[in-house]
N, C-alpha and C positions, 0 to 999 in steps of 0.2 A: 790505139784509137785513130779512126780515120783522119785525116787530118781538113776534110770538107766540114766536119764538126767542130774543129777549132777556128776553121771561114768564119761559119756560120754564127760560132761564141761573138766573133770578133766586130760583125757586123752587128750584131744583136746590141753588144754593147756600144758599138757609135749609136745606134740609136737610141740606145737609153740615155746617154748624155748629150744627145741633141733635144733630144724631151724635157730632159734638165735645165738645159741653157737656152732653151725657145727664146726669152723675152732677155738674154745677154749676149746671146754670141755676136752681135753686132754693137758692142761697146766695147769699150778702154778700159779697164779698172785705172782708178789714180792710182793703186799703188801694186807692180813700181812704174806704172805709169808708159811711159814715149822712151824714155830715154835708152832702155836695152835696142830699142827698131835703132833709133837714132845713133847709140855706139855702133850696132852692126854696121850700117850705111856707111858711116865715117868709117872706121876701122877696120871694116872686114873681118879676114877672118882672125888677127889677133884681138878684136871685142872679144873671143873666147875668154882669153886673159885678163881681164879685167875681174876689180874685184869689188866685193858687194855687200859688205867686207870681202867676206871670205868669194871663194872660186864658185861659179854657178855658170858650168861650162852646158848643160843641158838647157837651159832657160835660152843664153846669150846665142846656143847655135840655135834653136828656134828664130830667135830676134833677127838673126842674120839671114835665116833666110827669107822669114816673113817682108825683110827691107825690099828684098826684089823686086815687090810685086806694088803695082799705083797705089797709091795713098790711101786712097777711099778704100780700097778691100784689105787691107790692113788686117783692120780688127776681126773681121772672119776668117783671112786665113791663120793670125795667130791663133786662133782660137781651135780653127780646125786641127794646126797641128799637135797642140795642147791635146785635145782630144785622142789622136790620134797615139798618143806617149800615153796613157790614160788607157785605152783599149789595149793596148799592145801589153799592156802590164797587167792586163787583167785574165787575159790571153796566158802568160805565162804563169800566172796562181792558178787560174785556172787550170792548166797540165800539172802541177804538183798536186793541186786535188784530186785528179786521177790517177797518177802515180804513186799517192796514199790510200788511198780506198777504192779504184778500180769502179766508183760507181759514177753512172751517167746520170745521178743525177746531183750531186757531188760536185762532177766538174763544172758546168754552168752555174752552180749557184756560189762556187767560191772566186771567181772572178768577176759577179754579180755584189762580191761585198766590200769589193771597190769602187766601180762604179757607183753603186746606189748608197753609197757611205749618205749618211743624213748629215753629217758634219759638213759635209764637202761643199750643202748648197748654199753657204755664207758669202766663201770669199773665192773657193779651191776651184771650181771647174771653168777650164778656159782660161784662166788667167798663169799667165806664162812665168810671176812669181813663185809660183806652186804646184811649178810640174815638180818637185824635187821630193814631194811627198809619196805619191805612188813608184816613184823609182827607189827610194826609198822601205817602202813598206814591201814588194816586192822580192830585192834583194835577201830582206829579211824572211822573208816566206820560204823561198829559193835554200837559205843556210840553216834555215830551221828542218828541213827536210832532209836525211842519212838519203835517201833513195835519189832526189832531184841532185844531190853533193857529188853522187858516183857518176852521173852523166854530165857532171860539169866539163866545157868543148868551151873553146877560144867566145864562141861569143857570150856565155854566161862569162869569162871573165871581163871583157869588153862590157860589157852591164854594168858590172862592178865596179871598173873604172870609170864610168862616166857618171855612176852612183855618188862617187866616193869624191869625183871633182865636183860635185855638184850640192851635194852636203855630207858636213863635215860629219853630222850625228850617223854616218855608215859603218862610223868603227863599233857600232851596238851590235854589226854582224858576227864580232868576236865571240859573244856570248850563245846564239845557236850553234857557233859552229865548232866552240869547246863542248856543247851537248853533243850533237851531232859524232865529234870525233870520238866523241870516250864513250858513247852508244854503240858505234861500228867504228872495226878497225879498217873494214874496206874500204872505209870512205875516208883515212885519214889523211893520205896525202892529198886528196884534192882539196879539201878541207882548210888545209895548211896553205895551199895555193890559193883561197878566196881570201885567206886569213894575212897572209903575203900582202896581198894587192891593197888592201883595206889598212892595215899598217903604211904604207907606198901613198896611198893617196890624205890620210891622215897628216903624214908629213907635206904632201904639197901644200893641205888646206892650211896649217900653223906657220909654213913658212909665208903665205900669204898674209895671215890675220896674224897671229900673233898667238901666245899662249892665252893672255890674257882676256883676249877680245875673244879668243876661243870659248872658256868656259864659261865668262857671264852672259852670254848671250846680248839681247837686245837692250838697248839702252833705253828704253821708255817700254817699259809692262806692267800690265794689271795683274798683281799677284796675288789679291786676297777679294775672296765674293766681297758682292754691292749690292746693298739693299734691293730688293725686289729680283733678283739674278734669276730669270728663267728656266724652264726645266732641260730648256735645248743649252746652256752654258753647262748646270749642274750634271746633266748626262752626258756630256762629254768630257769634263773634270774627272768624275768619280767613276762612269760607268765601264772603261776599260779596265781598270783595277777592280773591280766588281764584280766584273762577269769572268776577268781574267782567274780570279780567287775561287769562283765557282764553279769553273773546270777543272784548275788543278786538284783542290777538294774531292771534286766527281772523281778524276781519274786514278786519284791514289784511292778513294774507297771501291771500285772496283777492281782496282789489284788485291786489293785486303779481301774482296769477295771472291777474289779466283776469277773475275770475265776477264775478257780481251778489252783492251783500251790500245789508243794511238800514242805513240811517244809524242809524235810530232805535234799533237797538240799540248801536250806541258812545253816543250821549248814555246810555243805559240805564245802560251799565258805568259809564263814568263816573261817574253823578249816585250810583249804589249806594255805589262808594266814596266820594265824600264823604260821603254821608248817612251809612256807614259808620266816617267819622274822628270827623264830628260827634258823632253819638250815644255813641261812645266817651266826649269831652271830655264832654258833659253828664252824661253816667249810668253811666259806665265801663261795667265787664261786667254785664250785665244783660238779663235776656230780651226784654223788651219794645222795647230797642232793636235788636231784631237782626231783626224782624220788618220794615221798611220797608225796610234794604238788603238781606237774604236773597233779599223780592219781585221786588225790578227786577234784581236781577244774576238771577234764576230767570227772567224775562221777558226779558230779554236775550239766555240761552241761547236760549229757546224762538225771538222772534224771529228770529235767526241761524240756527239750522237750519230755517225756514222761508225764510226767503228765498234760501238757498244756490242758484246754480244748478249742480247735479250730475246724473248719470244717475240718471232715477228709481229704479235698483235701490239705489245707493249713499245716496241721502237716504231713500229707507225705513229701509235697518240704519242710518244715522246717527239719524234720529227716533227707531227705537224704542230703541238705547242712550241717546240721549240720554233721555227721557221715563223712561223704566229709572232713569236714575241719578239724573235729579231727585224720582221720586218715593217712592223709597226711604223719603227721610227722615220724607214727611209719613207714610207707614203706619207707620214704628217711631213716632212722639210725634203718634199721630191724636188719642189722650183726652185731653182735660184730668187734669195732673197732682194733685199732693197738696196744693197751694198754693190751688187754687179747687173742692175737692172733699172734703177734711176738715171736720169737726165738724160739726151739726147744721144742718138745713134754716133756711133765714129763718123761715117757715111756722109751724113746729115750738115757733121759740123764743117768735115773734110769742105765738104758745097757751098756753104757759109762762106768759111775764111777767102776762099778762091772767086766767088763773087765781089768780095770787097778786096780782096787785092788786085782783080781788075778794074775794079771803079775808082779805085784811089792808088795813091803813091807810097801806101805804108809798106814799111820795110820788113817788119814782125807784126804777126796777127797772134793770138791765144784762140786754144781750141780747148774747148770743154770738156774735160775726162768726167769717167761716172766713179761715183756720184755725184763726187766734186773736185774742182782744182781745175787748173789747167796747164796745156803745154804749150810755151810760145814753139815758133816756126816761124821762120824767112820767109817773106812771099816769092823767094825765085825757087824756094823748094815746091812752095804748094803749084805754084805754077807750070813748074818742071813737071809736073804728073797728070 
């Protein structure tokens, strides 16, 4: 494939996520807030180090660099470079969609089911907490594919690292890539080598957290529905397990009927539900963990009705139902909601605080994060900008 078509993926999807973030990308989310800019600035570049619990070496080197830049544009270019980790990963699903089914129409729409994830317009886009999900889901796409495994070259391992320091739930790539090896044996030693690194980086996260603070995950979660619980909670709960169930079903009943089907999408289904049980234990219900299994059980589909082999009339209405019903969701929750879109600009406040620490003598001013909360700051810093 040309590679001006993978340009053009790439641009395509910044702007699908600037369509998303219109009314965010010039906010703060409260959470996690100021404080990664603020370690970076103090600390350089050992903020990489720091931990949160655990290591989130991709978030911190964002934070670090975003600190470079004056105050007020802050939150846009964190945001841009958030985006920019975001596109680049969709870039890379994208080329294993072609490198499994060879179709052009394929590849654009399987790096399209991360960016337009419908889960993702809660809390996940721009916000430098949760860049760790698409590298993430990624990876997993990346291990889940025999074909992308044999062209594994130093910087898909460099991905993996910076995957695997950035969250700990990377060692779910062991289970594609024990598909992956006992599928092909040509692809066993590289295999072993993603499997290597992801063992390698497992050990740095536990030596950081701990065992313990490893497996329970977060210390305050919603783990069981509440009354009235919407259809955007409930279908991101139950819908990757769901749809994941209904591919693997599909693909083992046409092995049973003699067609062609894609292996890569059973590893897909699979690996959605576990990363799906996972994310449950770590963060119970919560949107941002619903964005990496939604992805790959969404890629799974898509895979599957690409490689079916049916009379072309029947895989057309099969495509465009399918595409139909997958992408439903992303146009009802395309905007970013109330969570990254409330209260006052970064910009905004930034001017604020820096007018009133030239009128007066105070020492700390508080700036308004969205939606809520705030971060104090020294007036020789807002001033210094």
């Amino acid at each position: 494939m040309n590679p001006s078509f993978y340009w053009a993926c790439f641009i395509t999807y910044l702007a699908v996520l600037y369509a998303r973030t219109r009314h965010s990308v010039t906010r703060l989310p409260s959470d996690p807030g100021y404080s990664y800019i603020q370690d970076g600035a103090d600390a350089g570049l050992e903020s990489l180090l720091s931990g949160d619990p655990y290591l989130h070496v991709a978030a911190r080197g964002l934070a670090w660099v975003t600190s470079w830049f004056p105050l007020t544009g802050q939150a846009v270019v964190l945001a841009t470079l958030v985006h920019l980790v975001w596109a680049g990963c969709a870039v890379i699903i994208a080329r294993v969609g072609w490198l499994e089914t060879h179709s052009r129409v394929v590849l654009p729409l399987a790096g399209l089911a991360l960016v337009a994830a419908p889960h993702a317009s809660e809390s996940s886009l721009g916000n430098i907490g949760n860049v760790k999900w698409p590298l993430l889901t990624t990876v997993l796409v990346m291990c889940a594919s025999a074909v992308a495994v044999q062209r594994v070259k130093a910087p898909a391992l460099t991905l993996m690292t910076v995957t695997g320091l950035t969250n700990p739930l990377t060692i779910l790539c062991l289970l594609p890539l024990c598909y992956t090896a006992w599928r092909r044996a040509d692809a066993r030693v590289r295999a072993i080598r993603l499997g290597g690194m992801c063992l390698f980086t497992l050990i740095a996260q536990l030596t950081k957290v701990g065992i313990g603070a490893a497996t329970s995950g977060r210390d305050t979660k919603v783990t069981f529905p509440w009354e009235g619980m919407g259809l955007f909670w409930w279908s991101g709960l139950v819908g990757p397990v769901a749809l994941s169930s209904v591919v693997v079903v599909a693909v083992i009943g046409l092995r049973i009927a003699g067609r062609n089907s894609n292996d890569v999408a059973v590893a897909l289904g699979l690996t959605a539900t576990l990363l799906a049980i996972a994310s449950y234990q770590m963060g119970g219900i919560a949107d941002r963990y619903f964005v990496g299994p939604m992805t790959l059980a969404t890629l799974a589909a898509i895979f599957t009705i690409a490689s079916v082999d049916l009379p072309i009339g029947l895989k057309r209405l099969a495509s465009i139902i399918g595409l139909t019903v997958l992408l439903i969701p992303s146009v009802k929750w395309f905007s970013m909601g109330w969570y990254m879109t409330g209260g006052p600009t970064w910009a905004q406040e930034v001017r604020r605080v820096d007018e009133l620490c030239t009128r007066s003598s105070k020492g700390d001013v508080e700036i308004a994060l969205t939606p809520s909360g705030t971060v104090t700051l020294g007036c020789n810093r807002i001033t210094r900008d």
